[in-house]
mmCIF file of the N, C-alpha and C atoms, coordinates in Angstrom:
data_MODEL
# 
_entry.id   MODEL 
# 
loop_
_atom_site.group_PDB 
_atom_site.id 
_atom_site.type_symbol 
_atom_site.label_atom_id 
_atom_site.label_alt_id 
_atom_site.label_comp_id 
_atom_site.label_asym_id 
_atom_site.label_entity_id 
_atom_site.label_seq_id 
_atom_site.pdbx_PDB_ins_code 
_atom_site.Cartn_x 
_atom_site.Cartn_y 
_atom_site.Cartn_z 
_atom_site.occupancy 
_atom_site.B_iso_or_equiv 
_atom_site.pdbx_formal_charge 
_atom_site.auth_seq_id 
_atom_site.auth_comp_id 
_atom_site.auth_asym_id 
_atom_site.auth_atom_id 
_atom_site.pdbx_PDB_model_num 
ATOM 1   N N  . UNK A 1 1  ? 9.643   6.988  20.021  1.00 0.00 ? 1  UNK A N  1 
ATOM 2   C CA . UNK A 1 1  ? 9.885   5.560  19.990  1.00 0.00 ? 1  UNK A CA 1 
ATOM 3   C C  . UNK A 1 1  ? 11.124  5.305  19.127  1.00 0.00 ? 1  UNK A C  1 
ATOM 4   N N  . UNK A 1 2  ? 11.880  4.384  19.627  1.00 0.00 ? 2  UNK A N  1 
ATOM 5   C CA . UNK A 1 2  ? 13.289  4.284  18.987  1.00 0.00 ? 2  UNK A CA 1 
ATOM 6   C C  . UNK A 1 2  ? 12.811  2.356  18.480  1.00 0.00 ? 2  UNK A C  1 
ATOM 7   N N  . UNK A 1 3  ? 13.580  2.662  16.986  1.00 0.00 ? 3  UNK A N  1 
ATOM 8   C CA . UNK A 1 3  ? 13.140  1.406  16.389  1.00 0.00 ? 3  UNK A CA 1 
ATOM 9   C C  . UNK A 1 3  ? 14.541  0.806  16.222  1.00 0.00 ? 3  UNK A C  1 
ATOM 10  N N  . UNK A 1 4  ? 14.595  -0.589 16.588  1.00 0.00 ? 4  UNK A N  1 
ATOM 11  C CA . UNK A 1 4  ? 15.933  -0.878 15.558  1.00 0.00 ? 4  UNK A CA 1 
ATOM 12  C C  . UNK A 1 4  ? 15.933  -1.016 14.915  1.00 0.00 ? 4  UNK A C  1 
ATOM 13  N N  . UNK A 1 5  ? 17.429  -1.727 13.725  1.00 0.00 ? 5  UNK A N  1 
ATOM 14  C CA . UNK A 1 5  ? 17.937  -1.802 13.217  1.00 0.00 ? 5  UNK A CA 1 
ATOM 15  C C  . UNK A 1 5  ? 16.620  -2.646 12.357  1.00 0.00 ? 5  UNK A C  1 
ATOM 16  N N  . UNK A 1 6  ? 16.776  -3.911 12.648  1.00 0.00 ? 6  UNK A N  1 
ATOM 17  C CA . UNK A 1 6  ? 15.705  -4.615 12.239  1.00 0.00 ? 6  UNK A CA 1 
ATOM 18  C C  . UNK A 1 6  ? 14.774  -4.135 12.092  1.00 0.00 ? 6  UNK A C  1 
ATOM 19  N N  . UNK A 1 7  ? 14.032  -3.905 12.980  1.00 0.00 ? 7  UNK A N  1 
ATOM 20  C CA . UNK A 1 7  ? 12.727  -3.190 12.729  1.00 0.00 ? 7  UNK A CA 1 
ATOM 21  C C  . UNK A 1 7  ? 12.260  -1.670 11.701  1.00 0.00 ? 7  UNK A C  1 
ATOM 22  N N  . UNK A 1 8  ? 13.469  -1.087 11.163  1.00 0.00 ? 8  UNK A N  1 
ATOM 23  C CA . UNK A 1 8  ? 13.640  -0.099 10.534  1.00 0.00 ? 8  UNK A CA 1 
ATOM 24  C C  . UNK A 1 8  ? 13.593  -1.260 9.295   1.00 0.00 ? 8  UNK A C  1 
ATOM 25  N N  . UNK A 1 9  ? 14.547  -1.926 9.192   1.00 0.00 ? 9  UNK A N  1 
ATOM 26  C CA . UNK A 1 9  ? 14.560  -2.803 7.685   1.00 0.00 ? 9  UNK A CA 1 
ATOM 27  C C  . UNK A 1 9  ? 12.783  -3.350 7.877   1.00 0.00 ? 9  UNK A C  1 
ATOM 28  N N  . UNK A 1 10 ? 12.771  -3.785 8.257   1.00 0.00 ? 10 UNK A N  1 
ATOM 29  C CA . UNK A 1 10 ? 11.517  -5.069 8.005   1.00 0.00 ? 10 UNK A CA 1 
ATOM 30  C C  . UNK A 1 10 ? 10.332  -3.783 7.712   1.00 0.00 ? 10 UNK A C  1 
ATOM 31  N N  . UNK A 1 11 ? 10.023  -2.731 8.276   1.00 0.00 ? 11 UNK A N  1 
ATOM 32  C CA . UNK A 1 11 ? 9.649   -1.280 8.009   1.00 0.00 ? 11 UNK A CA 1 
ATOM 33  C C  . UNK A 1 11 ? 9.474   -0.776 6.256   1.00 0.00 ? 11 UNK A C  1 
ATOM 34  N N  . UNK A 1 12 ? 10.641  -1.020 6.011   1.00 0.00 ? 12 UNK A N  1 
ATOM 35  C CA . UNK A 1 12 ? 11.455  -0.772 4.888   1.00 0.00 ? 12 UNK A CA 1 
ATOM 36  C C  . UNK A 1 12 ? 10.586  -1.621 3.898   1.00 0.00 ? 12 UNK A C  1 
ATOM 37  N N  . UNK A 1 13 ? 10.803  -2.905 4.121   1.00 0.00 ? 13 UNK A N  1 
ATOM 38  C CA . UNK A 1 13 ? 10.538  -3.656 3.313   1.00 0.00 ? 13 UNK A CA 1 
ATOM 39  C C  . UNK A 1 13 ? 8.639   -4.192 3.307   1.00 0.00 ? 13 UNK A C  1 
ATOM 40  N N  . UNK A 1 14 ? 8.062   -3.327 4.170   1.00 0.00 ? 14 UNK A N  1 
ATOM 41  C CA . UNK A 1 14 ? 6.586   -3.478 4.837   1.00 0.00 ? 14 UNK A CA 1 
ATOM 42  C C  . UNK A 1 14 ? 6.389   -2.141 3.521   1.00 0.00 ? 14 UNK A C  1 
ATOM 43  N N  . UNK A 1 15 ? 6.906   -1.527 3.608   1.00 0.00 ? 15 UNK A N  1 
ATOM 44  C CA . UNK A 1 15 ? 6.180   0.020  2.850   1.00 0.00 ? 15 UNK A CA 1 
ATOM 45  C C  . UNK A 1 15 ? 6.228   -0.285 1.703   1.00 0.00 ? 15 UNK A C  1 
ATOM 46  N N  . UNK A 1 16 ? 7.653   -1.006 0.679   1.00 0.00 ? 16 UNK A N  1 
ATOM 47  C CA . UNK A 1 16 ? 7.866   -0.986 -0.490  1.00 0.00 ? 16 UNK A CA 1 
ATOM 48  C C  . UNK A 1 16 ? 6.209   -2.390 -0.651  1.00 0.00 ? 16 UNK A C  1 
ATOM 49  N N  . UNK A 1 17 ? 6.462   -3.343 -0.028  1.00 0.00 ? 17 UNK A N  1 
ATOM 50  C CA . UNK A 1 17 ? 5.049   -4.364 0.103   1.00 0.00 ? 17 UNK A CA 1 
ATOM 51  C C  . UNK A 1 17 ? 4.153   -3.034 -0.783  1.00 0.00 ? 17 UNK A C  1 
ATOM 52  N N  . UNK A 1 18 ? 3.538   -2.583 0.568   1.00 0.00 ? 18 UNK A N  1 
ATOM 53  C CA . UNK A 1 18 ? 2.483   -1.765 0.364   1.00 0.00 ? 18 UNK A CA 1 
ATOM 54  C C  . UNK A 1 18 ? 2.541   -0.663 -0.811  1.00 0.00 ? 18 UNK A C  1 
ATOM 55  N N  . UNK A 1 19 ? 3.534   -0.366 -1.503  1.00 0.00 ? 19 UNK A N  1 
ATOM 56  C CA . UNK A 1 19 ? 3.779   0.845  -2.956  1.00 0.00 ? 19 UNK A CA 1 
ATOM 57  C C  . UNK A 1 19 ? 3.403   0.276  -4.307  1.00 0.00 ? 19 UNK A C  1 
ATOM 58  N N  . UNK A 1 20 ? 4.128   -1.223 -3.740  1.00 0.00 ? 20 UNK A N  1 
ATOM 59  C CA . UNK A 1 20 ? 3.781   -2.020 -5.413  1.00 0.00 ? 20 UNK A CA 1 
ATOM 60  C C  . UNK A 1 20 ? 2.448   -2.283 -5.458  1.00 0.00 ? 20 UNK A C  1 
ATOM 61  N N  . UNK A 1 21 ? 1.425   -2.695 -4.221  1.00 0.00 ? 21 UNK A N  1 
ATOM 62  C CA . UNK A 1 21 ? 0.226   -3.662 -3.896  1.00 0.00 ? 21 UNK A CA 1 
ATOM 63  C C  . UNK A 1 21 ? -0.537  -2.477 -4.634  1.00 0.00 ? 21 UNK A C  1 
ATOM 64  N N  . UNK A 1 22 ? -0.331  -1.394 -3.976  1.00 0.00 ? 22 UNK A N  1 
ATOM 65  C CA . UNK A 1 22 ? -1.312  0.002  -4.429  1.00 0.00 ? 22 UNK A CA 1 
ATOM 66  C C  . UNK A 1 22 ? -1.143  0.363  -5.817  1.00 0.00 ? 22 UNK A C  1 
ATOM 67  N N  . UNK A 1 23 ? 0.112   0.005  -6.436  1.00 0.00 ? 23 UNK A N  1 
ATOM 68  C CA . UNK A 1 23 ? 0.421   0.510  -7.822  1.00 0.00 ? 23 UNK A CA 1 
ATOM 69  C C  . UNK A 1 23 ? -0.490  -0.670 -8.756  1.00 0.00 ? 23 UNK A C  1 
ATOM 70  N N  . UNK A 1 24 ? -0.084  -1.691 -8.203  1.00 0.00 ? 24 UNK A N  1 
ATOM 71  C CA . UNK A 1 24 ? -0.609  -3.308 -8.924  1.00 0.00 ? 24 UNK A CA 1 
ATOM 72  C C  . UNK A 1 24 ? -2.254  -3.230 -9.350  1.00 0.00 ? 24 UNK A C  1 
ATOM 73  N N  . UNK A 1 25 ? -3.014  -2.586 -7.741  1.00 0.00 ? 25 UNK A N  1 
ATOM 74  C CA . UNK A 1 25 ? -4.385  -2.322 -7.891  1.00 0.00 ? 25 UNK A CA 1 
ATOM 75  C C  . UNK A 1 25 ? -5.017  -1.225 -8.532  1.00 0.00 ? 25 UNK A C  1 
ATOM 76  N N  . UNK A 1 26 ? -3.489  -0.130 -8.661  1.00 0.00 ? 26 UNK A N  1 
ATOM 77  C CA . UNK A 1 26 ? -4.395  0.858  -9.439  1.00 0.00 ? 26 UNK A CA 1 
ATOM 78  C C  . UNK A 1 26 ? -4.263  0.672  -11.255 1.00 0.00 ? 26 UNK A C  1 
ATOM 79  N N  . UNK A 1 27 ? -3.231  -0.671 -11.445 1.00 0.00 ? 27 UNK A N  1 
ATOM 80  C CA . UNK A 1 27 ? -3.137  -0.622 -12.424 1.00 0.00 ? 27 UNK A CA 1 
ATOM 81  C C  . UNK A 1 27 ? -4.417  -1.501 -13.120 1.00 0.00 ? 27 UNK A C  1 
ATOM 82  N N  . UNK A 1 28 ? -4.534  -2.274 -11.993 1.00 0.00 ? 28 UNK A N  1 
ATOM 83  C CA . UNK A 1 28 ? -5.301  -3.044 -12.561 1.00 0.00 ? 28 UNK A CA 1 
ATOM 84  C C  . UNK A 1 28 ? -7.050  -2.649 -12.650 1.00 0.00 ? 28 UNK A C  1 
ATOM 85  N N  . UNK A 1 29 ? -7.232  -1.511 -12.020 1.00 0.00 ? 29 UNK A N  1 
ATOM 86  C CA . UNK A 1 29 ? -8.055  -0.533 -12.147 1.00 0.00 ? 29 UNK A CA 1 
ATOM 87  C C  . UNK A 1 29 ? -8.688  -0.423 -13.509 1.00 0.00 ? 29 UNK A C  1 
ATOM 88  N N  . UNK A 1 30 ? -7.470  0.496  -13.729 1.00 0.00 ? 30 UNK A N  1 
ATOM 89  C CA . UNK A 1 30 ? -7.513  1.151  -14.835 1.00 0.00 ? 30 UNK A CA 1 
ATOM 90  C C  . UNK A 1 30 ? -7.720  0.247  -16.194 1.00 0.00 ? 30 UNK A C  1 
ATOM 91  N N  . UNK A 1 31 ? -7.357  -1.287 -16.144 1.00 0.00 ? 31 UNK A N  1 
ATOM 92  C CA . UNK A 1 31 ? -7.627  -1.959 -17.380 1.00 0.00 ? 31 UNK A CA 1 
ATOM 93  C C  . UNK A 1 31 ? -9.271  -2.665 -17.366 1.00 0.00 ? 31 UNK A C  1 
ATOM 94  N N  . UNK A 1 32 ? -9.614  -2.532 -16.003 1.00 0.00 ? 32 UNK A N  1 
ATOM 95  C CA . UNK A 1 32 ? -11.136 -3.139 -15.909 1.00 0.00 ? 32 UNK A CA 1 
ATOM 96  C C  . UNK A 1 32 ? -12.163 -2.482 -17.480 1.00 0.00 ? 32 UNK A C  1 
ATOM 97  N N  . UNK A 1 33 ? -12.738 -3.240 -17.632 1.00 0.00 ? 33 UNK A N  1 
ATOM 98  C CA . UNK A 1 33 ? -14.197 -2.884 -17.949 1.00 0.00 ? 33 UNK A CA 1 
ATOM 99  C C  . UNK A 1 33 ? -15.527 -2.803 -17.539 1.00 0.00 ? 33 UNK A C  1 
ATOM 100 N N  . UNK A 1 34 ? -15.112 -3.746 -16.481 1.00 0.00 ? 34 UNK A N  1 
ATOM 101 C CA . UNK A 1 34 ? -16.548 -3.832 -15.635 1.00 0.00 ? 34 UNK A CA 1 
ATOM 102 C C  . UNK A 1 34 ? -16.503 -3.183 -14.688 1.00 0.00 ? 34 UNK A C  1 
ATOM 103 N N  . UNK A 1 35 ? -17.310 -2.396 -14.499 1.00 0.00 ? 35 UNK A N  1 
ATOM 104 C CA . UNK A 1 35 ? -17.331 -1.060 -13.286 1.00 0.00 ? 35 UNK A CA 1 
ATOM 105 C C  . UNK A 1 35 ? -17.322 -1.377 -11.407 1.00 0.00 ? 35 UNK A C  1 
ATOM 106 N N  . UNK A 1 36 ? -18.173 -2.698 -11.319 1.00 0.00 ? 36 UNK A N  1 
ATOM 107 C CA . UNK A 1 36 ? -17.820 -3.169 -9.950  1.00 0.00 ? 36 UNK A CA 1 
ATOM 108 C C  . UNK A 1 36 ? -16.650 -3.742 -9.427  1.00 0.00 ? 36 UNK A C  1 
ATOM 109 N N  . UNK A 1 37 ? -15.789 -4.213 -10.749 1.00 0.00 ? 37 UNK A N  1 
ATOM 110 C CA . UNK A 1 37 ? -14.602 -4.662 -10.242 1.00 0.00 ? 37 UNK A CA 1 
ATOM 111 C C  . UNK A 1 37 ? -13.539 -3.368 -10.037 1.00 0.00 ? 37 UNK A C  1 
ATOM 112 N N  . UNK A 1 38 ? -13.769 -2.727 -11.182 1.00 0.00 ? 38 UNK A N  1 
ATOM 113 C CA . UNK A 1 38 ? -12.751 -1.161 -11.248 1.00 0.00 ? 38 UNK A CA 1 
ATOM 114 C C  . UNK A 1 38 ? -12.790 -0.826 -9.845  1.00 0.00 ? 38 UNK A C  1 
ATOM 115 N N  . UNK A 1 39 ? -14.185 -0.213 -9.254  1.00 0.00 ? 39 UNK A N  1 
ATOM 116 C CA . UNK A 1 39 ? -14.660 -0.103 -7.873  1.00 0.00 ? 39 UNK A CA 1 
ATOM 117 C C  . UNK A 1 39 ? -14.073 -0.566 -6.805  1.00 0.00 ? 39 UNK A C  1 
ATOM 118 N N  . UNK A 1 40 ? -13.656 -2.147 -7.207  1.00 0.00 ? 40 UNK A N  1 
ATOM 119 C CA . UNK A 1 40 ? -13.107 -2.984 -5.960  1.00 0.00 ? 40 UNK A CA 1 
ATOM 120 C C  . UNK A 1 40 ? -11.842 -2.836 -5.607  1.00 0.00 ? 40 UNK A C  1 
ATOM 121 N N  . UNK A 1 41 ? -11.143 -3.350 -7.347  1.00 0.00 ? 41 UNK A N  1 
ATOM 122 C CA . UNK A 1 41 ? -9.777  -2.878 -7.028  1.00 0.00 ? 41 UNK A CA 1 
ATOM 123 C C  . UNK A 1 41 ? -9.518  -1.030 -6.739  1.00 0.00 ? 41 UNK A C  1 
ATOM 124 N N  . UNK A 1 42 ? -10.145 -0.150 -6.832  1.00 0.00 ? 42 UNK A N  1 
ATOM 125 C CA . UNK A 1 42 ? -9.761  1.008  -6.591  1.00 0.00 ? 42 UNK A CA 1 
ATOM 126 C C  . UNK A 1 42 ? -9.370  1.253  -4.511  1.00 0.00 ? 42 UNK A C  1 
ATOM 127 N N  . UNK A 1 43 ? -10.883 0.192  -4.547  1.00 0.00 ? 43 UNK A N  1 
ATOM 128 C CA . UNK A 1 43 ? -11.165 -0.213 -2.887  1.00 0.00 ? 43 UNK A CA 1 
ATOM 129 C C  . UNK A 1 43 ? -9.698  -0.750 -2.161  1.00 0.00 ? 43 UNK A C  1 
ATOM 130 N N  . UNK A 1 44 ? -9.317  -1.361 -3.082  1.00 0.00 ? 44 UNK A N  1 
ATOM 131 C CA . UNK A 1 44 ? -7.899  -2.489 -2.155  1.00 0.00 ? 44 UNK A CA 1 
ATOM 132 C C  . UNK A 1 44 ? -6.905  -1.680 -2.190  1.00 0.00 ? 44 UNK A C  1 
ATOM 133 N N  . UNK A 1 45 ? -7.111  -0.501 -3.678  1.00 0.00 ? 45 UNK A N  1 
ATOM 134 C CA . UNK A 1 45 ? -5.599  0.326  -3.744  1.00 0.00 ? 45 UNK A CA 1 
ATOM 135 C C  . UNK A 1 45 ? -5.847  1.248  -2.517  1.00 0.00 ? 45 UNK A C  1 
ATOM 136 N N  . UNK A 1 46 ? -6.622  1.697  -2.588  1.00 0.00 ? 46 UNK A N  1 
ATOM 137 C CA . UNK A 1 46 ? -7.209  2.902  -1.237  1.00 0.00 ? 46 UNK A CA 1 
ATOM 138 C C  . UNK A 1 46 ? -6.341  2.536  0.442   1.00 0.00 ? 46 UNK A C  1 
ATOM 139 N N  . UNK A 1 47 ? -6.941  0.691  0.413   1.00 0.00 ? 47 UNK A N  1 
ATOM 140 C CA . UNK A 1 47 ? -6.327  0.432  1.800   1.00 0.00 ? 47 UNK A CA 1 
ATOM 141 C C  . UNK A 1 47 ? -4.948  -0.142 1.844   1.00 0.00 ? 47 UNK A C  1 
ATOM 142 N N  . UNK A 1 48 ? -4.325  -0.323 0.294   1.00 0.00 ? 48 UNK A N  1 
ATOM 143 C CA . UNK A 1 48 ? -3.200  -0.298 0.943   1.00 0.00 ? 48 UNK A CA 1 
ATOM 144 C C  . UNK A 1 48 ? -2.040  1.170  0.819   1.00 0.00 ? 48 UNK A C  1 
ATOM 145 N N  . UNK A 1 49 ? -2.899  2.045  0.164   1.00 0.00 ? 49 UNK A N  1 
ATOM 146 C CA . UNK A 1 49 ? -2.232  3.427  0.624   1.00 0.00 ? 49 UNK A CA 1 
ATOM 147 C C  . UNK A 1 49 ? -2.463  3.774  2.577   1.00 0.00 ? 49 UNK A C  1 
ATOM 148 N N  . UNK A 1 50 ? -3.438  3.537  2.551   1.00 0.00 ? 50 UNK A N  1 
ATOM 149 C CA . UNK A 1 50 ? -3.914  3.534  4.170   1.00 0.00 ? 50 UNK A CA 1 
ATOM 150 C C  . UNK A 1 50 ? -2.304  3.202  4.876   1.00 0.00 ? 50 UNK A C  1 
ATOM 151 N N  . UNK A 1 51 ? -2.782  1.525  4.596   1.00 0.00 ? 51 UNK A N  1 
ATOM 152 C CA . UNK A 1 51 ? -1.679  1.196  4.911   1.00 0.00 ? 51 UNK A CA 1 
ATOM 153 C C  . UNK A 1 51 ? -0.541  1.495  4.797   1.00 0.00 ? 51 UNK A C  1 
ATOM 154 N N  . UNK A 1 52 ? 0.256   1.849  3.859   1.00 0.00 ? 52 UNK A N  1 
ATOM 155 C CA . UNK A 1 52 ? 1.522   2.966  3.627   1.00 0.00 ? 52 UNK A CA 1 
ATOM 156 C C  . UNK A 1 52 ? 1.583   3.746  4.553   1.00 0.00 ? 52 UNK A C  1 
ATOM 157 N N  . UNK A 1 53 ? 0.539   4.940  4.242   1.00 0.00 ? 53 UNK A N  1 
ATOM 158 C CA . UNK A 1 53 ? 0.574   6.088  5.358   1.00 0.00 ? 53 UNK A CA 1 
ATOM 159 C C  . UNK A 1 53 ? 0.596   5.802  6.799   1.00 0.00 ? 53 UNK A C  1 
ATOM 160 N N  . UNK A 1 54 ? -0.050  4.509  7.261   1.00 0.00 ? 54 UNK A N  1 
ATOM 161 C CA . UNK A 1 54 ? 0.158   4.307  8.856   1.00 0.00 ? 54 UNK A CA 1 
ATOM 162 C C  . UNK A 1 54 ? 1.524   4.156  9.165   1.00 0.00 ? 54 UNK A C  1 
ATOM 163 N N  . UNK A 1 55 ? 2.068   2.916  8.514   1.00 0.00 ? 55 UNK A N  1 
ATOM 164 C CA . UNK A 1 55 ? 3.604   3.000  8.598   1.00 0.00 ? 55 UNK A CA 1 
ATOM 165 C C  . UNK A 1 55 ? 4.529   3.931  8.587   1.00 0.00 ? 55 UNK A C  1 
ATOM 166 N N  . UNK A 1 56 ? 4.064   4.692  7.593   1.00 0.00 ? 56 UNK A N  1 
ATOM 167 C CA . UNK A 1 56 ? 5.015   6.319  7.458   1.00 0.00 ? 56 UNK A CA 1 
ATOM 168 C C  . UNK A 1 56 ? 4.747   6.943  8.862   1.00 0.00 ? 56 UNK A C  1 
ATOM 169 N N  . UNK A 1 57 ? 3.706   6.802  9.446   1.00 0.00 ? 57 UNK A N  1 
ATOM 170 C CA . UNK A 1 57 ? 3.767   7.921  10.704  1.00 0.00 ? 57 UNK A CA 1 
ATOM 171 C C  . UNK A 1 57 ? 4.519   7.064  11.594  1.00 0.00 ? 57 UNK A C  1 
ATOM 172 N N  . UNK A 1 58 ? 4.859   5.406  11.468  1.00 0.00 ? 58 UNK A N  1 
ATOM 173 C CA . UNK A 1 58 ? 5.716   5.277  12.827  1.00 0.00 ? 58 UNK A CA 1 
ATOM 174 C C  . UNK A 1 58 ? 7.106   5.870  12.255  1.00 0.00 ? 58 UNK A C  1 
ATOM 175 N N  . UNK A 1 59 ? 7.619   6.475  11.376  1.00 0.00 ? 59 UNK A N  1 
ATOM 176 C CA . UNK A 1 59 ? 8.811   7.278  10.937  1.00 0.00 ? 59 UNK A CA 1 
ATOM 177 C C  . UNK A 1 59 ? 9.246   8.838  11.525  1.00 0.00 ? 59 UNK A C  1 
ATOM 178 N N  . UNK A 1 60 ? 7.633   8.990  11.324  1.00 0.00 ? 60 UNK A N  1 
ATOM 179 C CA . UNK A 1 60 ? 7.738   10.479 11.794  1.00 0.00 ? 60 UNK A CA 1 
ATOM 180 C C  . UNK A 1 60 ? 7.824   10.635 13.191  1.00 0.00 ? 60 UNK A C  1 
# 
């Protein structure tokens, strides 16, 4: 599949989305105290690595 120009940027700018969202949730992980929330946000970082990785395979 051949992507354009555009669609390579907007790509671009879909993954970096998804690097900070996952970094944001794992940071915010890590400051929890309460164990169901740690849990949750670990949950949201999970899917937006998901998400990362799907995008990466329309690259490959």
């Amino acid at each position: 599949m051949n992507l354009t120009t555009k669609e390579l940027s907007l790509l671009e700018d879909q993954l970096g989305y998804e690097q900070v969202l996952t970094k944001k949730y794992r940071a915010f992980a890590s400051q929890c105290t309460d164990a169901q929330l740690k849990i949750k946000c670990n949950q949201i970082a999970d899917k937006h690595q998901q998400h990362f990785n799907t995008l990466m395979g329309y690259l490959q």
